[in-house]
ROROPA-843701 format. One record per atom (N, C-alpha, C): x negated, y, z; residue in three letters. Coordinates in pm, whole numbers, padded with zeros to 5 digits, always signed. Atoms other than C-alpha are relative to their C-alpha. Example, Ala and Ser with C-alpha at 12.3 -4.5 7.8 and 13.67 -1.06 7.14 Angstrom:
% residues 2
-00089-00119+00000ala
-01230-00450+00780ala
-00090+00120+00000ala
+00082-00119-00006ser
-01367-00106+00714ser
+00077+00109+00073ser
% end
This chain:
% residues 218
+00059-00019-00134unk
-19926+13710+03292unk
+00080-00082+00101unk
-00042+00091-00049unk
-19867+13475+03562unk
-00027+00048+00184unk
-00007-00079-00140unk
-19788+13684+03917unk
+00004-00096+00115unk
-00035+00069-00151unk
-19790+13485+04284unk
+00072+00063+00063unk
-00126-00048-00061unk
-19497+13513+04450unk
+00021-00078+00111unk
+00021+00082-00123unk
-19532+13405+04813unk
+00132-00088+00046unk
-00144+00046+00006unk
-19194+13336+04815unk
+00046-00134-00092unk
-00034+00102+00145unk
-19108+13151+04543unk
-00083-00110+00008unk
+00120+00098-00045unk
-19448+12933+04593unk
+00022-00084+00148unk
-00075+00089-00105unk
-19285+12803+04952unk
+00072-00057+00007unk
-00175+00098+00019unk
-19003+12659+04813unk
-00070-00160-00070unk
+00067+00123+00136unk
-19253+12420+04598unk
+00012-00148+00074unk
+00020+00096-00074unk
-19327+12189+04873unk
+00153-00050+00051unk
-00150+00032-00121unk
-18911+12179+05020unk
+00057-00105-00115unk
-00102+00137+00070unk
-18769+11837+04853unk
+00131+00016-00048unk
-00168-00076+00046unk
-18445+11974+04912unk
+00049+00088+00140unk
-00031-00112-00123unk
-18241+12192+05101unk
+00148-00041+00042unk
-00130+00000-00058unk
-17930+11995+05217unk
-00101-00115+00095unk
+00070+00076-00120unk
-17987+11765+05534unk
+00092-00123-00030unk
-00015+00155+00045unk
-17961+11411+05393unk
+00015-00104+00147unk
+00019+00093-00097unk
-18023+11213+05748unk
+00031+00030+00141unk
-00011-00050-00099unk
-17909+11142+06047unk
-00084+00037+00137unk
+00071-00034-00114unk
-18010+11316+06355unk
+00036+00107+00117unk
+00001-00092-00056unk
-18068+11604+06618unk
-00044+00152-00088unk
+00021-00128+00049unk
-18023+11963+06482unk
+00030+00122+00089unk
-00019-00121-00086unk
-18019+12318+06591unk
+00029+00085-00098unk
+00040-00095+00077unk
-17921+12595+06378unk
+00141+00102-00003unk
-00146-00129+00002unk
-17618+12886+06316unk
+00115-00064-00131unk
-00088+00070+00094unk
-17294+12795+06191unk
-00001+00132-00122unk
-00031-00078+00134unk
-17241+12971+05812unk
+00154+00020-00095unk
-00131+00019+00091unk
-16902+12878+05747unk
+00074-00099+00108unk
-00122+00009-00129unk
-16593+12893+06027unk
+00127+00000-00076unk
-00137+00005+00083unk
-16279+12795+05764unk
+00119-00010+00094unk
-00169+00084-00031unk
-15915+12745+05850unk
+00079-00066-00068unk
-00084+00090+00114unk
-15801+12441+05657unk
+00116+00026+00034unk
-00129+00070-00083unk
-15481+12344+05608unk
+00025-00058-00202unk
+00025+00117+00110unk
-15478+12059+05307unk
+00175-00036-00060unk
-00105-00007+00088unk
-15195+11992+05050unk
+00085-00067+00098unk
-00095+00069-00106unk
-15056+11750+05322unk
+00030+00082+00151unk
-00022-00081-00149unk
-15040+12022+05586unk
-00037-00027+00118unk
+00076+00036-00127unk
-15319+11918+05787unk
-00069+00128+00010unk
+00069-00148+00008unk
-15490+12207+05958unk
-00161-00063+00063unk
+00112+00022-00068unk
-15850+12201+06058unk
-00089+00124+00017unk
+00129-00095-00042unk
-16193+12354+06146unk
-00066-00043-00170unk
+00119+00001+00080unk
-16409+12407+05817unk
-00140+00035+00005unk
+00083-00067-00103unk
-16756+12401+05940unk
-00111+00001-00161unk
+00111+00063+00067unk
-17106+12428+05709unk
-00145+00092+00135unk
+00102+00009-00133unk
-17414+12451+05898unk
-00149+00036-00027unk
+00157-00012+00053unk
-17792+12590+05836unk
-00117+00006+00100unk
+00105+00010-00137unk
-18094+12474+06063unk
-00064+00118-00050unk
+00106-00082-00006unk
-18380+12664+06139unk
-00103+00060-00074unk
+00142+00064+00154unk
-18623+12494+05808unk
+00117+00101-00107unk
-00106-00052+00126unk
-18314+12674+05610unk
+00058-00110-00076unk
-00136+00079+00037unk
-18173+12337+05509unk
+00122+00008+00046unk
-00112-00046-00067unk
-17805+12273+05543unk
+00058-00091-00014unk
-00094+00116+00040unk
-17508+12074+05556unk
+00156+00086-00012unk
-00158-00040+00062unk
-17220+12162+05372unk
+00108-00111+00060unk
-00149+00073+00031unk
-16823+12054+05423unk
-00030-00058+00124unk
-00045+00079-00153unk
-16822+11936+05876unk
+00100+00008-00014unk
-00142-00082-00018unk
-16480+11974+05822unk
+00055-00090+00118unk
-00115+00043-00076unk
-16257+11878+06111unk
+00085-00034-00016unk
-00119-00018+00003unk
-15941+11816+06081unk
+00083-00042+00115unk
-00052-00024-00140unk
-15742+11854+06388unk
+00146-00021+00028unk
-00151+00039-00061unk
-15379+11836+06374unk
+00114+00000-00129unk
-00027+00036+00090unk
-15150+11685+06148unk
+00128+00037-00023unk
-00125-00031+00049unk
-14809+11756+05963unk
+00133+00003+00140unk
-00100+00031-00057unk
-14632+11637+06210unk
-00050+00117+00188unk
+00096-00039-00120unk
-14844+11872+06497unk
-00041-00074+00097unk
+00104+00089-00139unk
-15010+11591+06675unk
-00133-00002+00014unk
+00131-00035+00029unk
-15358+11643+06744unk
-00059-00129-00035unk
+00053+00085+00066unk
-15571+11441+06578unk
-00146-00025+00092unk
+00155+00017-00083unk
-15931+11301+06767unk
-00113+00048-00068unk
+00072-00077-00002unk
-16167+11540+06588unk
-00004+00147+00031unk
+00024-00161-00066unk
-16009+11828+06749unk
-00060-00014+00156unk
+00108+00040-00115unk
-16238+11682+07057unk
-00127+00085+00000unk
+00150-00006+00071unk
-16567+11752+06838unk
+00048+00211+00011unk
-00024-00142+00013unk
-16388+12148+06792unk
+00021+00081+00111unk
+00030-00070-00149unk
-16308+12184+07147unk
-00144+00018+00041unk
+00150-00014-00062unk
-16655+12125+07249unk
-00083+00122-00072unk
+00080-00117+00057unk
-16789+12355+06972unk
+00017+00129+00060unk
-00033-00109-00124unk
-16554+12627+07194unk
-00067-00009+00079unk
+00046-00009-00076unk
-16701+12545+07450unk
-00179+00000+00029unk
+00146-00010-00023unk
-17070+12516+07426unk
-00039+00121-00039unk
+00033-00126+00036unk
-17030+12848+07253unk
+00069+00103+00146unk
-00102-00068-00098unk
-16854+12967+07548unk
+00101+00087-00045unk
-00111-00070+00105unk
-16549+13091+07324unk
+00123-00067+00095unk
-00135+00026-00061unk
-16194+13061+07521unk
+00061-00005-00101unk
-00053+00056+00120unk
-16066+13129+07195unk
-00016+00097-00127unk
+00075-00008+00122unk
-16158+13203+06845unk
+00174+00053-00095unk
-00131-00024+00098unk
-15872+13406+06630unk
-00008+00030-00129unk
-00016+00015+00173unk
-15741+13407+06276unk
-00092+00142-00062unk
-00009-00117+00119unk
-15907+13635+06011unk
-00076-00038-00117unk
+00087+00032+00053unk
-16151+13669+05756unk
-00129-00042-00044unk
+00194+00035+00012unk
-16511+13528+05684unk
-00047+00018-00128unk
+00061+00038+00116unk
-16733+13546+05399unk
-00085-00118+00039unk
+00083+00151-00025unk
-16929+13223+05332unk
-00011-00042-00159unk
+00005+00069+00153unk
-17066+13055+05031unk
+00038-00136-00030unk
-00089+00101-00002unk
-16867+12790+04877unk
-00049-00052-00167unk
+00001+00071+00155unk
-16906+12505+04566unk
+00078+00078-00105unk
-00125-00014+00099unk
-16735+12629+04242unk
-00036-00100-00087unk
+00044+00094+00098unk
-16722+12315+04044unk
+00026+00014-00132unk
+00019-00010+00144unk
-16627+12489+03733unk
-00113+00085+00014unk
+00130-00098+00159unk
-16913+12740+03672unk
-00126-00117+00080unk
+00116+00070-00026unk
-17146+12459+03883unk
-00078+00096+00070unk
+00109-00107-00056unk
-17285+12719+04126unk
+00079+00051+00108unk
-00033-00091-00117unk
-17266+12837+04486unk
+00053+00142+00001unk
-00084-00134-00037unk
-17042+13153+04556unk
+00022+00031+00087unk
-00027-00049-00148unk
-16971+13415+04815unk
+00112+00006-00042unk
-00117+00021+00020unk
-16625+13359+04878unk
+00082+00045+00157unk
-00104-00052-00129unk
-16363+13546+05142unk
+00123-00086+00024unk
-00078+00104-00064unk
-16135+13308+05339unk
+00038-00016+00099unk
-00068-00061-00105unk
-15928+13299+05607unk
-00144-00108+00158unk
+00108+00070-00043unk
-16145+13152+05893unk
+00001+00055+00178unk
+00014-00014-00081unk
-16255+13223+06233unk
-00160+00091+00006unk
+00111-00100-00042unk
-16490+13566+06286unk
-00131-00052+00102unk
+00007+00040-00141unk
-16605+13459+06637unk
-00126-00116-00004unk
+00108+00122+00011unk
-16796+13135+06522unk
-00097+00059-00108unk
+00094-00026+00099unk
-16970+13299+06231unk
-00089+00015+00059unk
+00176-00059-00087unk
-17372+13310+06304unk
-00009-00035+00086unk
+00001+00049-00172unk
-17331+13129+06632unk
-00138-00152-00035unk
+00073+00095+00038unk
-17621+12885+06702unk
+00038-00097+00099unk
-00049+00092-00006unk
-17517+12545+06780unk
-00095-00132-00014unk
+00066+00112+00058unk
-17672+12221+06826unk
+00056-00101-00028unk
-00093+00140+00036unk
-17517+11902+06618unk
-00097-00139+00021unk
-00020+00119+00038unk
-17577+11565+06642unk
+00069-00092-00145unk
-00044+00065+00107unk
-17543+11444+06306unk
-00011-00132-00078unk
+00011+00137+00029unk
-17450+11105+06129unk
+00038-00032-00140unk
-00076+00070+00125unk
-17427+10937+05794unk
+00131-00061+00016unk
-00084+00068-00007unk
-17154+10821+05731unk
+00086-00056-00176unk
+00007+00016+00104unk
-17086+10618+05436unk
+00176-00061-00040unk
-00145+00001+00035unk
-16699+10627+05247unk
+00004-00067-00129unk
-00030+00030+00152unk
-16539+10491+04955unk
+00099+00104-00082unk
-00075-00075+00076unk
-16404+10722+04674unk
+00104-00087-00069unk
-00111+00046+00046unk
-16056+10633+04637unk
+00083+00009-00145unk
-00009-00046+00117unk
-16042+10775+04293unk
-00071-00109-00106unk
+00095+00098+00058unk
-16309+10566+04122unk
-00044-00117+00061unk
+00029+00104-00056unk
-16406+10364+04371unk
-00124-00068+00084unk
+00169+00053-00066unk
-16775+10405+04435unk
-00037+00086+00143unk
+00074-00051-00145unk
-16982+10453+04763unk
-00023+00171-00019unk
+00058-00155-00012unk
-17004+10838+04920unk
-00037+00005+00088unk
+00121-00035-00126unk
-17268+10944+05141unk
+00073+00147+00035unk
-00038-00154-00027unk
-17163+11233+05363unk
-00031-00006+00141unk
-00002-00016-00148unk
-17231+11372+05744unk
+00126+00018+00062unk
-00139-00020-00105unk
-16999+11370+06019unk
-00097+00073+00137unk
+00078-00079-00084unk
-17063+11556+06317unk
+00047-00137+00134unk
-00006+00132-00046unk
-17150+11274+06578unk
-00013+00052+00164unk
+00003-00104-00142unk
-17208+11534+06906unk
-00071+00121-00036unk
-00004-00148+00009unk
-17205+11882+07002unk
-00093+00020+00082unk
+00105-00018-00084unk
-17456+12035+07218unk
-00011+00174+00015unk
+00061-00184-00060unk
-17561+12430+07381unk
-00152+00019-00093unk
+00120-00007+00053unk
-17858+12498+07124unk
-00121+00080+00086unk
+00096-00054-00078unk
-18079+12683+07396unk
-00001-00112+00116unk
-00038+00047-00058unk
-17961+12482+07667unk
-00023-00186+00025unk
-00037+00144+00037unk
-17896+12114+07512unk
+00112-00069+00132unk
-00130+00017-00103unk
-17616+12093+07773unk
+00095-00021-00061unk
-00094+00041+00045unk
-17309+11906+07665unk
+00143+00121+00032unk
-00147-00078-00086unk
-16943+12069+07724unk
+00027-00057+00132unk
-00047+00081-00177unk
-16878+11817+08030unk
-00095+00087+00091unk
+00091-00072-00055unk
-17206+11994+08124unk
+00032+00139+00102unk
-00028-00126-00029unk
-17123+12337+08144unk
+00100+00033+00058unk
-00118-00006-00075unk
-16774+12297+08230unk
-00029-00103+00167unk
+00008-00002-00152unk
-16915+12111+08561unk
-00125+00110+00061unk
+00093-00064-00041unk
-17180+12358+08600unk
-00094-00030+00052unk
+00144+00054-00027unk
-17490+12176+08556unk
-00107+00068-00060unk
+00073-00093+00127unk
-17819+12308+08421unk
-00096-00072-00006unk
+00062+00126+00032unk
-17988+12006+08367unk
+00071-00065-00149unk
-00036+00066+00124unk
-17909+11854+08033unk
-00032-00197+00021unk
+00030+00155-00020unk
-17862+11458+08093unk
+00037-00109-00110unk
-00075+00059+00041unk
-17609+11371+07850unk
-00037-00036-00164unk
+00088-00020+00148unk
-17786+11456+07508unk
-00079-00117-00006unk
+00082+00107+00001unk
-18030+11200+07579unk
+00053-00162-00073unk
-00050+00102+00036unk
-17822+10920+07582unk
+00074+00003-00086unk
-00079+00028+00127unk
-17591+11016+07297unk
-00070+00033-00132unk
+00039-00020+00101unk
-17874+11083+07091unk
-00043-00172-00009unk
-00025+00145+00040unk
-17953+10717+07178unk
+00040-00066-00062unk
-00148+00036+00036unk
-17610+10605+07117unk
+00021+00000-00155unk
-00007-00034+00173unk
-17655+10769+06742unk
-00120-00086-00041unk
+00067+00028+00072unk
-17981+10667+06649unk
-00025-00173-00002unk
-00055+00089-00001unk
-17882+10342+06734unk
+00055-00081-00091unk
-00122+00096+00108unk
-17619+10273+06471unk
-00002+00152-00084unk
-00025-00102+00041unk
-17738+10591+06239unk
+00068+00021-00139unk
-00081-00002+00117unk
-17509+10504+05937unk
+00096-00095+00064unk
-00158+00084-00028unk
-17123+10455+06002unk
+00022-00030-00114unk
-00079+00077+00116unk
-16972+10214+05750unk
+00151+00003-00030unk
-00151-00030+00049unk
-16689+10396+05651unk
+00079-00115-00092unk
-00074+00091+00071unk
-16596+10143+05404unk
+00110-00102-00008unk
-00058+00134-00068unk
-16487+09872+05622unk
+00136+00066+00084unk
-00138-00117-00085unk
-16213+10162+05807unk
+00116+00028-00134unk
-00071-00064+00008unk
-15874+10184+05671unk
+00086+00111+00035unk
-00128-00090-00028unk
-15638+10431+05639unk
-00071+00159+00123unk
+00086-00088-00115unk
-15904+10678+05841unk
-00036+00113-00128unk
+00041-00119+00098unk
-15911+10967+05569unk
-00045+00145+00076unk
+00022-00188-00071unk
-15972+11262+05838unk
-00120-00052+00032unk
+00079-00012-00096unk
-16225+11111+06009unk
+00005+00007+00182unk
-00048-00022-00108unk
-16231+11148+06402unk
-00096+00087+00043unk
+00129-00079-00107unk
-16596+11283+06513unk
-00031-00140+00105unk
+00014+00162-00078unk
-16683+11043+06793unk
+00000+00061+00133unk
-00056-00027-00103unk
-16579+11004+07145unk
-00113+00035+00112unk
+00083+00011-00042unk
-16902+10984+07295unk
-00023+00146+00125unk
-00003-00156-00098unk
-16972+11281+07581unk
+00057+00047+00022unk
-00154-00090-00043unk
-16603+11403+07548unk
+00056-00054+00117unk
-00124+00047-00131unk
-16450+11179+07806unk
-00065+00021+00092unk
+00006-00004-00133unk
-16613+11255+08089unk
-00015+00159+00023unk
-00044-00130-00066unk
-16511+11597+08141unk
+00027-00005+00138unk
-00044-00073-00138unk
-16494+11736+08511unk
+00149-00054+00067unk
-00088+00048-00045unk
-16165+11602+08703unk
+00090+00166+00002unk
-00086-00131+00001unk
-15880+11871+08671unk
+00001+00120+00126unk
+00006-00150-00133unk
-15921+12204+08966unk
+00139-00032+00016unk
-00143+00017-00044unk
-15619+12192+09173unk
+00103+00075-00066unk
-00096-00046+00104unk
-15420+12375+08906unk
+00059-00058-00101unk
+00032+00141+00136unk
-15475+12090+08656unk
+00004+00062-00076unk
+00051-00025+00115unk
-15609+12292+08424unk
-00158+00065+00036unk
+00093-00070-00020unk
-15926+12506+08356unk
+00022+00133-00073unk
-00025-00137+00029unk
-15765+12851+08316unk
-00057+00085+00090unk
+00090-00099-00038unk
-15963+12978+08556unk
-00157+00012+00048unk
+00124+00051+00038unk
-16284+12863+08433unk
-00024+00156-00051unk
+00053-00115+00063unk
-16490+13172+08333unk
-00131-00050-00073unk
+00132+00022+00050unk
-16803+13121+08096unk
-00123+00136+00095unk
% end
């Protein structure tokens, strides 16, 4: 006997379910890690699931290095604070599903991480970006996160932190991406973290006569 399963029968038509290309997305983060890599780099571990239920595994950040100097994709992690309106995001545990490349199969897996970002919806700007495996040697396709964005909103961080409610900036850095929508990692030495890209970060607001924004309220 051969039952219909409405379910099961919707998946027929989905190609796949990771997000191969670059572009504009919207969807809830699934996975808020706290690296910190054999070389004692620490970062943001991000994975990401739109709306369609595709996803993108492994945004990872990495933010600040052995030596504690920040690194230029803790830019891309500030902004994620901030478009979520998060001052700040503290240590604990998350569940999240993770590769196991021995049994070959997704797992729920507990990890130290950031509570706070779990389930938050977020809009990325995402970009190919194409690497060489230093091991073997051949071409790897992978996303980078290319801008951040307010997923209701589409208001940048410069945005919100000047208190606009007009969205201007999205426009042009979705330009900016679709422009040049595969980076040629190949041709970049010595760039193993990655950076994110500078695009919308620098023009943050001019410092409040305190020179800071500690008494910025979301």
């Amino acid at each position: 006997m051969l039952t219909f399963n409405p379910t099961e029968a919707a998946q027929a038509d989905r190609v796949s379910s990771q997000i191969t290309e670059t572009g504009k997305y919207i969807g809830v983060i699934t996975r808020a890690e706290k690296l910190l890599s054999k070389n004692n780099v620490q970062g943001l571990g991000l994975s990401f699931k739109v709306d369609d239920g595709s996803t993108a595994d492994y945004l990872d950040l990495y933010t600040i290095n052995a030596k504690g100097e920040v690194l230029p994709s803790m830019k891309t992690a500030q902004a994620i604070l901030g478009c979520l309106k998060i001052k700040q995001a503290t240590d604990g545990k998350i569940q999240c599903e993770k590769w196991n490349s021995q049994e070959r199969k997704r797992e729920t897996v507990t990890v130290n991480g950031y509570p706070e970002l779990m389930g938050k919806r977020i809009g990325l700007l995402l970009q190919k970006e194409l690497s060489t495996n230093t091991t073997n040697g051949n071409d790897v396709e992978r996303l980078q996160i290319f801008g951040v964005f307010q997923a209701d909103t589409e208001l940048t961080v410069s945005e919100i932190l000047a208190r606009k409610t007009t969205p201007e900036t999205l426009p042009k850095m979705l330009q900016a991406l679709m422009a040049k929508p595969v980076r040629d990692g190949r041709k970049t030495k010595g760039n193993s973290h990655g950076g994110g890209n500078d695009y919308g970060y620098g023009d943050i607001p001019p410092q409040n006569s305190k020179g800071d924004y500690d008494d910025f309220t979301f």
